[in-house]
N, CA, C and O atoms as a GROMACS GRO file, in nm:
protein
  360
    1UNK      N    1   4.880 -13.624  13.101
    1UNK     CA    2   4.897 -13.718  13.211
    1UNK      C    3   4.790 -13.826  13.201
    1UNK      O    4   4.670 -13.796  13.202
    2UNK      N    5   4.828 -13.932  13.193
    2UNK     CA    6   4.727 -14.093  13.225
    2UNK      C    7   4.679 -14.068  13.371
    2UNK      O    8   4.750 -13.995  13.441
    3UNK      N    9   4.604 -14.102  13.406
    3UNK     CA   10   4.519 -14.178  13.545
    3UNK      C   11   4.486 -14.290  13.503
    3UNK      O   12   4.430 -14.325  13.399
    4UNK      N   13   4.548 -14.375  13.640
    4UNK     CA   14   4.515 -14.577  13.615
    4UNK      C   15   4.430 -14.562  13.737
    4UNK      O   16   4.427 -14.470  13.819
    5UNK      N   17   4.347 -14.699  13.727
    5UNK     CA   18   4.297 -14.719  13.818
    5UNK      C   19   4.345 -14.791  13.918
    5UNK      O   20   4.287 -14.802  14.026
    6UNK      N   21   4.468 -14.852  13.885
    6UNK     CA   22   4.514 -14.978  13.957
    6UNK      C   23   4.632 -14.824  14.005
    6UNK      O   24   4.747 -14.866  14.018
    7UNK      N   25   4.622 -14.668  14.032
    7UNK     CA   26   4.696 -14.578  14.141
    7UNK      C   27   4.640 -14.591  14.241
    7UNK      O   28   4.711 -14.564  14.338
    8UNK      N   29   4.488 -14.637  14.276
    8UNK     CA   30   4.410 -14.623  14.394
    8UNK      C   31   4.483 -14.697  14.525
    8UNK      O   32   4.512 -14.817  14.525
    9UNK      N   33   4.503 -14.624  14.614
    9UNK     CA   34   4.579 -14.709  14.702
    9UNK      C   35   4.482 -14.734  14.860
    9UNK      O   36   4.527 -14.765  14.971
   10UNK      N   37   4.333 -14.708  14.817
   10UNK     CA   38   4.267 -14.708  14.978
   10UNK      C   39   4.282 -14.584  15.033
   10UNK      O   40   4.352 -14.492  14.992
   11UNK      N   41   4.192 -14.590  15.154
   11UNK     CA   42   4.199 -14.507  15.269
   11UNK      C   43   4.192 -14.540  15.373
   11UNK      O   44   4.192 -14.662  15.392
   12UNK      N   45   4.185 -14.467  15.466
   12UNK     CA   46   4.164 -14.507  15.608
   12UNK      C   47   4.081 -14.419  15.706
   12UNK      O   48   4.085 -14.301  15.672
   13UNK      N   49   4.025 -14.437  15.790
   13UNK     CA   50   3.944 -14.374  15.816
   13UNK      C   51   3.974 -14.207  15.872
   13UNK      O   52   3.913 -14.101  15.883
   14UNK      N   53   4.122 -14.268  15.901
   14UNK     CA   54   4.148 -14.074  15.943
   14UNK      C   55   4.179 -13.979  15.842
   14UNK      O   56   4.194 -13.859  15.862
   15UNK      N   57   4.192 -14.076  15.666
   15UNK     CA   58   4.220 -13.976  15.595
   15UNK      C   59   4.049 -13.965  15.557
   15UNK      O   60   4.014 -13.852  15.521
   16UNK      N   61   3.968 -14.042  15.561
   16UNK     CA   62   3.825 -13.969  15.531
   16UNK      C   63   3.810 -13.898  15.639
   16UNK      O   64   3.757 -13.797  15.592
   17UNK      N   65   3.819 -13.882  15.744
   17UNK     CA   66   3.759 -13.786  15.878
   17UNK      C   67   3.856 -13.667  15.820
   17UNK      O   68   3.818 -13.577  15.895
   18UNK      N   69   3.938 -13.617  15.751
   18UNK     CA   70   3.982 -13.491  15.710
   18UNK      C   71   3.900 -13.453  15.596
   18UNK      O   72   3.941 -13.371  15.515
   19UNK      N   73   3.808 -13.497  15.589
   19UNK     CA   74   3.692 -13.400  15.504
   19UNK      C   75   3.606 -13.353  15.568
   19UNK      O   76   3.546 -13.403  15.662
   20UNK      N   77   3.587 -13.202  15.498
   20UNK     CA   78   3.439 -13.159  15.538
   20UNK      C   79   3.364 -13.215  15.520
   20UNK      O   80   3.380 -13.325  15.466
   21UNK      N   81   3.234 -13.165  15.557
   21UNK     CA   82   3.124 -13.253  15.580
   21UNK      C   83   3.086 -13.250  15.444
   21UNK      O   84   3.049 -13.348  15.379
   22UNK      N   85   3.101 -13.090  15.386
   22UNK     CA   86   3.023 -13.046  15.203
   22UNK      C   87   3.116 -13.133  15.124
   22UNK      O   88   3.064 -13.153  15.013
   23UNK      N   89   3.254 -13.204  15.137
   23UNK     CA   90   3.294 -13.278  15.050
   23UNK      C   91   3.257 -13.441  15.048
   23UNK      O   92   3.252 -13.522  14.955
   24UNK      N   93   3.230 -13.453  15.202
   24UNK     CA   94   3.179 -13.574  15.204
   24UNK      C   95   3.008 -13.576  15.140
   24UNK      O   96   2.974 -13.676  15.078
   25UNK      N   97   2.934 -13.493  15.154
   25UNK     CA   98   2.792 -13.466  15.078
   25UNK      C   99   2.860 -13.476  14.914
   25UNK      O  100   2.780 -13.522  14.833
   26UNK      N  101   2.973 -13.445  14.868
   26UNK     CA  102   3.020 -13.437  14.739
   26UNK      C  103   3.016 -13.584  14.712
   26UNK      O  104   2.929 -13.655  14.662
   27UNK      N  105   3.114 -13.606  14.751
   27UNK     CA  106   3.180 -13.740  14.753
   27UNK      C  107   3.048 -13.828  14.734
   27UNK      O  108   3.032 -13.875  14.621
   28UNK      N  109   2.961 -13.854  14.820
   28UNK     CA  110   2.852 -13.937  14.865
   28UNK      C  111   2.777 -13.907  14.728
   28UNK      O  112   2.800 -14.003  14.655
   29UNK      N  113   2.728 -13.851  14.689
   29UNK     CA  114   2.684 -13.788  14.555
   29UNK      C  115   2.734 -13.831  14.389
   29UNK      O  116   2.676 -13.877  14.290
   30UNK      N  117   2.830 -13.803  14.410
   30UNK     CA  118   2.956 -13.857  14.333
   30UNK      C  119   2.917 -14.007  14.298
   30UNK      O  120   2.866 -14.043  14.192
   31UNK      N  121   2.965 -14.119  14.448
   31UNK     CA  122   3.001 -14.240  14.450
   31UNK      C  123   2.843 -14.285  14.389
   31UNK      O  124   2.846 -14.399  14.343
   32UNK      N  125   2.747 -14.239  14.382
   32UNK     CA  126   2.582 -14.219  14.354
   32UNK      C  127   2.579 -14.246  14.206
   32UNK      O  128   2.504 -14.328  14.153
   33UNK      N  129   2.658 -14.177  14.148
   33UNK     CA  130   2.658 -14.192  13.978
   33UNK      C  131   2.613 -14.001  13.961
   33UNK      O  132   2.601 -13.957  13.847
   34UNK      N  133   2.596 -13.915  14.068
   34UNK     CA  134   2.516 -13.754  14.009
   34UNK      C  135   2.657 -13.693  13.918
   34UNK      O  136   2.780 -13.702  13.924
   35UNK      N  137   2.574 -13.640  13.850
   35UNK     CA  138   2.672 -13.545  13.766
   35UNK      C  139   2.675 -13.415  13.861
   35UNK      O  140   2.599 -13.369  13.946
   36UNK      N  141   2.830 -13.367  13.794
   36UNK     CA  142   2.781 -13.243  13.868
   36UNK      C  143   2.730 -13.100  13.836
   36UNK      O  144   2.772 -12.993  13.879
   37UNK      N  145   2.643 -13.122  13.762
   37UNK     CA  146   2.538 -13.051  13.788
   37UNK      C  147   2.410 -13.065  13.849
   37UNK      O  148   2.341 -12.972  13.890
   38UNK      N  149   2.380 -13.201  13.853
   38UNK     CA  150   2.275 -13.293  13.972
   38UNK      C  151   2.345 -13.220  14.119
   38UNK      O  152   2.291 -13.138  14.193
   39UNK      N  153   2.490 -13.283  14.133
   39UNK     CA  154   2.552 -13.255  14.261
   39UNK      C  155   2.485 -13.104  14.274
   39UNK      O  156   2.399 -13.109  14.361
   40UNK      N  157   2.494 -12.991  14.225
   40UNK     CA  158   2.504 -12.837  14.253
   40UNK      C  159   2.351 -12.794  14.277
   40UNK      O  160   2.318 -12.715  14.365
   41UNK      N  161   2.258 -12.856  14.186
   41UNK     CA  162   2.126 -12.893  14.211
   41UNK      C  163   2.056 -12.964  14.362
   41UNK      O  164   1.946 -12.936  14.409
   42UNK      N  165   2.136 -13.041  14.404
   42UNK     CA  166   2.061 -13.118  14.488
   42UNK      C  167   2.116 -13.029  14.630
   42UNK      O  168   2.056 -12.996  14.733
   43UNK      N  169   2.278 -13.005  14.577
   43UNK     CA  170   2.310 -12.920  14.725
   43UNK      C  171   2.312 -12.767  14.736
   43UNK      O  172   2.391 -12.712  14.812
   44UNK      N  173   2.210 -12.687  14.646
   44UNK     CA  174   2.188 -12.559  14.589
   44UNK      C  175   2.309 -12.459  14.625
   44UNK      O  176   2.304 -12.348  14.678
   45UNK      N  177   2.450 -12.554  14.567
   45UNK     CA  178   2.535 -12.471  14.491
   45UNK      C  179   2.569 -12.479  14.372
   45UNK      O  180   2.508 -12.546  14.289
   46UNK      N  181   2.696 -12.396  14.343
   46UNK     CA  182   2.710 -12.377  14.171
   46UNK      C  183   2.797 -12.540  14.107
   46UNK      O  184   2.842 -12.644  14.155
   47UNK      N  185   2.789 -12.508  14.042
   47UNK     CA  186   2.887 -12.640  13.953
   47UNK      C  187   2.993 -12.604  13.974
   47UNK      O  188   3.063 -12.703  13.991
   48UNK      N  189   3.096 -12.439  13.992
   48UNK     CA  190   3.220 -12.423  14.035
   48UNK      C  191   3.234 -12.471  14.180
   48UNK      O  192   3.335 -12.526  14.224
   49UNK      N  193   3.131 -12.448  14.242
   49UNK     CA  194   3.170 -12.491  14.381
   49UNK      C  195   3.166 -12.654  14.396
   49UNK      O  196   3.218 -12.707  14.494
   50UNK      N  197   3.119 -12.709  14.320
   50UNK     CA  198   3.122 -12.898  14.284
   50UNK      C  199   3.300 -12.892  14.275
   50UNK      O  200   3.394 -12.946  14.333
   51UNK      N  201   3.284 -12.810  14.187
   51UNK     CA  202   3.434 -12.867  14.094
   51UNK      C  203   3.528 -12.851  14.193
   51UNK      O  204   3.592 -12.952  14.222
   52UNK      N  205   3.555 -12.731  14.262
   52UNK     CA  206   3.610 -12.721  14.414
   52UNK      C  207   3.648 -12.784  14.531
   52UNK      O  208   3.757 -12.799  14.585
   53UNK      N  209   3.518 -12.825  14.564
   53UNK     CA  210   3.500 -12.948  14.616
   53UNK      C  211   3.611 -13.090  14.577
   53UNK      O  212   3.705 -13.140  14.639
   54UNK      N  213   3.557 -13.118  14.466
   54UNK     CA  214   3.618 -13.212  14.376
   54UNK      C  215   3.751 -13.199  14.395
   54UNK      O  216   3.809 -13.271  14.477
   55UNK      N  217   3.793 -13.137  14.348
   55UNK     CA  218   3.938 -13.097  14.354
   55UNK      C  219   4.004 -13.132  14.496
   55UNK      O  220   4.088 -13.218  14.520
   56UNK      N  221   3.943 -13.042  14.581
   56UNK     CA  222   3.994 -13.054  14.746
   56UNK      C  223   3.975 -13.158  14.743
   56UNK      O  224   4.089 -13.200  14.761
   57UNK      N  225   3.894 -13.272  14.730
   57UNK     CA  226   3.879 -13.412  14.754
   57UNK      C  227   4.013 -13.495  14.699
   57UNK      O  228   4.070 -13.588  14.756
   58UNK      N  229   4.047 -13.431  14.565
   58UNK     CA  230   4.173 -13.515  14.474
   58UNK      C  231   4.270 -13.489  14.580
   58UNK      O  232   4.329 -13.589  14.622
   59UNK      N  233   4.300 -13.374  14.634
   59UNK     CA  234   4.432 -13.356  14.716
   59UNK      C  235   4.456 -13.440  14.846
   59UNK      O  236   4.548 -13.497  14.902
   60UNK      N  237   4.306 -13.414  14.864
   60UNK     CA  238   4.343 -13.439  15.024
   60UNK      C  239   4.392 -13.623  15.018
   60UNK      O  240   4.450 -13.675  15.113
   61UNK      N  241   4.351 -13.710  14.873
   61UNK     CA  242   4.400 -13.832  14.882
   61UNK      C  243   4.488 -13.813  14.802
   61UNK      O  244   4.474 -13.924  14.752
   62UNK      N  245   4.572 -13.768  14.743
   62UNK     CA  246   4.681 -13.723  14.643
   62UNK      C  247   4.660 -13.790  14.522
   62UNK      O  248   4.747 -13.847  14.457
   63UNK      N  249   4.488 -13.779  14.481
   63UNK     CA  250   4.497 -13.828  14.339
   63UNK      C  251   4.572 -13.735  14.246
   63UNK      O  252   4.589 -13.623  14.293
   64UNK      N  253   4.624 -13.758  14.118
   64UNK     CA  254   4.658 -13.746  13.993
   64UNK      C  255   4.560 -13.683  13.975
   64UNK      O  256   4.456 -13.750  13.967
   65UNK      N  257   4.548 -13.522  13.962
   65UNK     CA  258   4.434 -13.444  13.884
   65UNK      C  259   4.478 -13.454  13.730
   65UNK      O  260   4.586 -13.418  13.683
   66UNK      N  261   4.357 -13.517  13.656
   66UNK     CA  262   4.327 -13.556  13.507
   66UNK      C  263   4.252 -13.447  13.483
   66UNK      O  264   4.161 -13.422  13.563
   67UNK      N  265   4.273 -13.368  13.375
   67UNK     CA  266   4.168 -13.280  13.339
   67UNK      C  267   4.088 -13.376  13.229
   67UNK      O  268   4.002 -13.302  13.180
   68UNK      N  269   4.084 -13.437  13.201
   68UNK     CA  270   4.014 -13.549  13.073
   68UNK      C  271   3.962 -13.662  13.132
   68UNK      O  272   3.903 -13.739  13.057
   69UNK      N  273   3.975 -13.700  13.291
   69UNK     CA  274   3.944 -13.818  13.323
   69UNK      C  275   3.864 -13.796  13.444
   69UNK      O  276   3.932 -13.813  13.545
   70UNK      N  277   3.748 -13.764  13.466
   70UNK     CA  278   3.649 -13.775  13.536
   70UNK      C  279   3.581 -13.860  13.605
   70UNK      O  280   3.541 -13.866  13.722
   71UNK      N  281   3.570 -13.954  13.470
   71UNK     CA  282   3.532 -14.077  13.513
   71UNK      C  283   3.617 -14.157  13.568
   71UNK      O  284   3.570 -14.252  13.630
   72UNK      N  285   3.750 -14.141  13.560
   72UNK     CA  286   3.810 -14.212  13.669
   72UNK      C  287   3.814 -14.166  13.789
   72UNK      O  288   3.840 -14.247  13.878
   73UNK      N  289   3.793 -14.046  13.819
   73UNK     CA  290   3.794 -13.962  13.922
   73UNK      C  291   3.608 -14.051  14.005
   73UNK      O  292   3.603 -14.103  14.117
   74UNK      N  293   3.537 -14.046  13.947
   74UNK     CA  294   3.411 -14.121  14.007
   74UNK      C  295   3.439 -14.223  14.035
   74UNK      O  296   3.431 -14.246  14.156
   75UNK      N  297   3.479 -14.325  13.956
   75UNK     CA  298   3.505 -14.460  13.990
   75UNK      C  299   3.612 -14.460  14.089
   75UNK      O  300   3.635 -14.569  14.141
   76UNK      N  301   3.681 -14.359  14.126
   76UNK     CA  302   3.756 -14.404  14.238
   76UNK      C  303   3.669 -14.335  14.368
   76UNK      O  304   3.654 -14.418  14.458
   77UNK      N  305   3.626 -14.243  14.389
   77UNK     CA  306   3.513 -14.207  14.445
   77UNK      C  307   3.423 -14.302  14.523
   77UNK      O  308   3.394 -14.311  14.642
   78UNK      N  309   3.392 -14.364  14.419
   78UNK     CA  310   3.291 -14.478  14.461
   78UNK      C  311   3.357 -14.611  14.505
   78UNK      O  312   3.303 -14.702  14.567
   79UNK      N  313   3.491 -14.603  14.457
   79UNK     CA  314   3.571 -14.713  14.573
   79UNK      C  315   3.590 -14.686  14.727
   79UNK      O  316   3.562 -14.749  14.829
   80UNK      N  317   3.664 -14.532  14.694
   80UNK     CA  318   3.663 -14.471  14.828
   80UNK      C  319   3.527 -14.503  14.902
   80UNK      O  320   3.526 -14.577  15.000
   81UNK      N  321   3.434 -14.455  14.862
   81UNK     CA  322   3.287 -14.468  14.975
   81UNK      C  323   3.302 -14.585  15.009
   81UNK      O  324   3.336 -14.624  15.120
   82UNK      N  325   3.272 -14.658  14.900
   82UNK     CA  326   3.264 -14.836  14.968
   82UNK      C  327   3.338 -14.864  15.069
   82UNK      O  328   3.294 -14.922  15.169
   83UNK      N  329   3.482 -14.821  15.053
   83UNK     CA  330   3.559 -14.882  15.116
   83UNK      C  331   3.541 -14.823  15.303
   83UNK      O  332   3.534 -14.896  15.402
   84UNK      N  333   3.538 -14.663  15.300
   84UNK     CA  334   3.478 -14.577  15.399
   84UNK      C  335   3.348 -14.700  15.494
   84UNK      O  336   3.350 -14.758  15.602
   85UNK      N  337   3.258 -14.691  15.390
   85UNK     CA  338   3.134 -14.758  15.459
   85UNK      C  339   3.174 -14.903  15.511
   85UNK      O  340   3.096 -14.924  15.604
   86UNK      N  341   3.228 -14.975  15.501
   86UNK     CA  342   3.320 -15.096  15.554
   86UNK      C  343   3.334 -15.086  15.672
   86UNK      O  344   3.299 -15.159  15.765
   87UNK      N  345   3.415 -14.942  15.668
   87UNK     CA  346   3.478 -14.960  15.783
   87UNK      C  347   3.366 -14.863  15.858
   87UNK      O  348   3.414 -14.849  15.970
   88UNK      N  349   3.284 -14.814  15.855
   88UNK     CA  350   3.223 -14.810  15.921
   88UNK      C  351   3.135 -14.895  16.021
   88UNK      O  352   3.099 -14.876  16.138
   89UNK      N  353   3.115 -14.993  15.935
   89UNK     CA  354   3.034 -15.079  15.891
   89UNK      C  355   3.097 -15.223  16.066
   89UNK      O  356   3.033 -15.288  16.149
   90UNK      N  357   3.239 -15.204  16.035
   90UNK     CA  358   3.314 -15.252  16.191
   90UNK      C  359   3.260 -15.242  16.340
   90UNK      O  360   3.329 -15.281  16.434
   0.00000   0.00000   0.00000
């Protein structure tokens, strides 16, 4: 399976308020540039529980889980935040 970047379709703030708080600490981490093993380090869990995380994060916006594309998985990450903090930002 491909992942594009031009699938990103936004969020809104009620689909970020359906995260936990540990995915939003993910996420926030993530949009940061941490690997995740930094991530599991900084929030003294495992790297399975990153990846977990991660994952629940792909669903809950219905990304395309890439097992080869990570880095698209960050870079959209870090759109998401931006875009989150915006609207906070209102």
């Amino acid at each position: 399976m491909i992942c594009r970047i031009n699938d990103y379709h936004g969020i809104s703030g009620i689909t970020m308020s359906k995260l936990t708080q540990r995915e939003i600490d993910v996420l926030t981490l993530v949009a940061q540039g941490y690997t995740n093993s930094d991530i599991a380090n900084k929030l003294f869990i495992s790297k399975d529980t990153v990846k977990a995380h991660l994952k629940s994060i792909y669903n809950r916006f219905d990304f395309n889980y890439c097992h080869d594309s990570s880095s698209v998985f960050r870079l959209r990450a870090a759109l998401l935040w931006m875009e989150y903090e915006k609207e906070l930002a209102k």
